[in-house]
C-alpha positions in Angstrom: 0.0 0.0 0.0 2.8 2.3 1.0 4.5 1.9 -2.8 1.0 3.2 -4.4 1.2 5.7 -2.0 4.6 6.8 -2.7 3.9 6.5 -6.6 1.0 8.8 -6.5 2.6 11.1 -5.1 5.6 11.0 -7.6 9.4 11.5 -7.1 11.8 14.2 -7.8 15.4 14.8 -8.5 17.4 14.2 -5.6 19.2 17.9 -6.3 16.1 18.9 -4.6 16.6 17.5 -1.1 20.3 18.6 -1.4 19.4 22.2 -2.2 17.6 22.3 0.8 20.2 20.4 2.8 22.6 22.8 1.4 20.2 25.8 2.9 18.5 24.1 6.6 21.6 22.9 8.3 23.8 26.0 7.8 20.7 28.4 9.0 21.1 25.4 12.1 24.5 26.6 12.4 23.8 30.1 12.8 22.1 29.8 16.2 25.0 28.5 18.0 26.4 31.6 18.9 23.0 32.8 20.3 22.5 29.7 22.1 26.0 30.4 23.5 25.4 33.8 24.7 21.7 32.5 26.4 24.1 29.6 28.5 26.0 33.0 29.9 22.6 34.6 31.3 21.9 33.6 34.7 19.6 31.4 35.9 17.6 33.8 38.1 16.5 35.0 34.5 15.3 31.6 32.9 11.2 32.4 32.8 9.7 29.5 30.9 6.4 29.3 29.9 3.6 27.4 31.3 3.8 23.5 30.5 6.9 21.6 29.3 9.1 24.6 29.8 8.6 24.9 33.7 9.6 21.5 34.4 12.4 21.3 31.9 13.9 24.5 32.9 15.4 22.9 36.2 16.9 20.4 35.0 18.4 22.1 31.7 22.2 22.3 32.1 23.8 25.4 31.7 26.9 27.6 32.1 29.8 28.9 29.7 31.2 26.1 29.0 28.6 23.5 28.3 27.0 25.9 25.6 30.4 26.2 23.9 31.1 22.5 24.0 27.5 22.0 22.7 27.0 24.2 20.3 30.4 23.1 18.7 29.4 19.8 18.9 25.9 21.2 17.2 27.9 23.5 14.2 30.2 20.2 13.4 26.9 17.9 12.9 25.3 20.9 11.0 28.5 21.1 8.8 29.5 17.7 8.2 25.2 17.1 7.1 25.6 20.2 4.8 28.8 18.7 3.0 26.9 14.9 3.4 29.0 13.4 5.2 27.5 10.6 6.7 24.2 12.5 5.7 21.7 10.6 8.2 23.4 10.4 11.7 25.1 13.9 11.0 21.7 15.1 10.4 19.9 13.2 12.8 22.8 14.7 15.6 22.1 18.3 14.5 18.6 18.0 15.1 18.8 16.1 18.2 21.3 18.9 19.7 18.7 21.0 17.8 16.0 21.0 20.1 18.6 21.8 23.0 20.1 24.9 21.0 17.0 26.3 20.0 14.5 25.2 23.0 16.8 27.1 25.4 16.4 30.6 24.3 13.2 30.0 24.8 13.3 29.6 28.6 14.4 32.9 28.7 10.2 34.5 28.4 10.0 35.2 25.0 8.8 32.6 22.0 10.6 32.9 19.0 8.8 31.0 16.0 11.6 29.3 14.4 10.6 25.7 15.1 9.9 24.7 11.5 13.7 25.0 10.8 14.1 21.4 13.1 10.8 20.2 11.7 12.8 20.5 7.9 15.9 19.0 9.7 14.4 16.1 10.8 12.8 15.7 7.4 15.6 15.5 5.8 17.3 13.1 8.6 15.1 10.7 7.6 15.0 11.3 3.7 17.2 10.6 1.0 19.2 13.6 1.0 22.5 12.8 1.5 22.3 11.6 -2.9 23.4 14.5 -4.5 26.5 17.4 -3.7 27.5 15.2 -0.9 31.3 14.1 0.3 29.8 10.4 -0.5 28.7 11.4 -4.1 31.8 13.2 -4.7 34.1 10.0 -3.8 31.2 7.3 -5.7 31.6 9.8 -8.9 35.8 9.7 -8.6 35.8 5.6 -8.5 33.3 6.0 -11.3 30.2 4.7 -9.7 26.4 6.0 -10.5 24.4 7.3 -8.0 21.7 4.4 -6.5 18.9 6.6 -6.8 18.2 9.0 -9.7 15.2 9.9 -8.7 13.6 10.0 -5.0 10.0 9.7 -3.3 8.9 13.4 -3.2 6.7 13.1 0.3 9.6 15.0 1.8 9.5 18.3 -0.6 5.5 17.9 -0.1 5.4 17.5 3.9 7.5 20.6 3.8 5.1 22.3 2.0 2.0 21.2 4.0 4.0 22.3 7.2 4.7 25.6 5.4 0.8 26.3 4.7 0.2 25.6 8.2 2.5 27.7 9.7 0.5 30.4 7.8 -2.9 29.4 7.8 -3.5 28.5 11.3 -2.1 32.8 12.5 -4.2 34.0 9.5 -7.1 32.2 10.2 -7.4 33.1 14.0 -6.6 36.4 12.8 -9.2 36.8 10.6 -11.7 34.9 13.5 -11.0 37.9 16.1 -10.1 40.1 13.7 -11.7 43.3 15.6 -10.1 43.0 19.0 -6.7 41.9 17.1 -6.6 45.3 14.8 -9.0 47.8 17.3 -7.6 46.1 20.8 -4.8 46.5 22.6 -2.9 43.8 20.7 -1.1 46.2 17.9 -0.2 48.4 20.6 1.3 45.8 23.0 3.3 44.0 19.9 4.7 47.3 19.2 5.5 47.6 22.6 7.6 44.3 22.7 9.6 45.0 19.8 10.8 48.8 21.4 
């Protein structure tokens, strides 16, 4: 059943997946020296919100020196997946470290919408990405070997997509629901308020 699936839903060039390897794992990279910086604020100031953040925040190690080792450990997993080298478990790594490099700013009492960026990371984790523009590729091409898969399911580009439209439906549509108290209310004035 899963093959008919698959089929309907067609394939694509693995160049795609690497393109967007090639873009999600650096932009991964770029946090670490924010995440860095947050491990240097002290822990009188973590604030996290109501649910998982309150009873992770304990627990969450912190401190100089853990961020640097961890978010060198995160940069080299984000590098090594953007060159495909050893494509899944580089990938896989980044986004585990992932949630830890990007959760923790948020303990800190304000939510930053950049989630999606790990949701793409772990996409491509588990998809075929590593075919194309990869260390792997490079070395198969040099002894003269074709590439195993010339083309690739597509349910990856496509669950990107979906998540994509969600991440802009779901604010629009609540937006549009309540739209007098969110343009008339106080809501433009206190989102003004947090960005001064």
């Amino acid at each position: 059943m899963w093959r008919r699936v698959l089929s309907w839903l067609g394939t694509t060039d693995p160049l795609n997946l690497s393109i967007l390897r090639l873009v999600v794992f650096p932009l991964l990279a770029s946090w670490a020296p924010t995440f860095i910086w947050f491990n240097s604020v002290p822990r009188a100031f973590l604030n996290p919100p109501f649910s998982l953040g309150s009873a992770m925040a304990p627990i969450v190690p912190t401190g100089f020196i853990v961020g640097s080792i961890v978010a060198t450990l995160f940069q080299i997993a984000c590098i090594l997946a953007a060159f495909g080298f050893l494509t899944r478990l580089s990938a896989a790594t980044a986004t585990v470290l992932g949630v830890w490099v990007l959760g923790l700013p948020q303990l800190f009492d304000k939510i930053d919408h950049y989630h999606h960026v790990l949701w793409f990371a772990a996409i491509l984790a588990v998809s075929p990405s590593g075919e194309r523009h990869t260390i792997v590729a490079l070395l198969r091409k040099r002894r003269g070997e074709r590439s195993p898969l010339e083309a690739v399911s597509a349910l990856p580009l496509y669950t990107m997509w979906l998540l994509m439209g969600m991440m802009y439906f779901f604010p629009g549509y609540w937006k549009l629901r309540v739209f007098r108290e969110w343009v008339f209310g106080d809501y433009v004035r206190l989102h003004l308020w947090s960005k001064w």
